[in-house]
N, C-alpha and C positions, 0 to 999 in steps of 0.2 A: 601525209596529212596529219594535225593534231588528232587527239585521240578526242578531244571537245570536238572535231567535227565527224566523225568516223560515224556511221547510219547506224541507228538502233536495234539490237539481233543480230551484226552481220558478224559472224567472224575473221579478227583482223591478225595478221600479223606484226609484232612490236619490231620494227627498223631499226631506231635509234631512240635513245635517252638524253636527254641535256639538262644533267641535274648535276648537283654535287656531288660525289662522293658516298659521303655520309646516306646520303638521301637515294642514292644509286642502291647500296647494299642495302638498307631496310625496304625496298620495293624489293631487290632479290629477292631478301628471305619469305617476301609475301608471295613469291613465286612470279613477279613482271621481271622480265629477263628481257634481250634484244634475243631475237626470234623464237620469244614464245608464244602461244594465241593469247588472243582477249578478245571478247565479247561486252560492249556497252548494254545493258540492261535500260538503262534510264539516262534522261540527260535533262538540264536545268539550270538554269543561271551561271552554264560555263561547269558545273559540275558533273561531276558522273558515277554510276554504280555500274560497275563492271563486272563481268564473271570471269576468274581468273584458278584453271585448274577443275578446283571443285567446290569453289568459295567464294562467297562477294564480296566486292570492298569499294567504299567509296571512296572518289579522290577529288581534292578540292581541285577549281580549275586553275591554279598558278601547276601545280602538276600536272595534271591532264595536258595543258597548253604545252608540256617540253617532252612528253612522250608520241613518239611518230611512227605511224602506221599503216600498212600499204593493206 
């Protein structure tokens, strides 16, 4: 499922990315990897704050929408 629908608190596992490139490795370096965890904190207008590691980050929802999460 996207990560815009993924339940608030739960921790997910990241499946697959469908980004670019470019936009693939600065999500690395923020530490969203395919099978790393993430945690939705909040969610809103398709947007989200996630916990990722030991850091938050918001992500607008055209991203959120191309990362997938079991």
């Amino acid at each position: 499922m996207p990560l815009i629908l993924a339940p608030v608190g739960q921790e997910m596992k990241i499946v697959k990315i469908i980004l670019d490139e470019k936009t693939k490795k600065h999500l690395a370096n923020l530490g969203i990897l395919t099978d790393s965890t993430i945690t939705v904190l909040s969610s809103s207008g398709g947007s989200a704050v996630c916990a990722v590691k030991a850091g938050r980050l918001a992500l607008d929802k055209n991203v959120a929408a191309r990362i997938y999460v079991a």
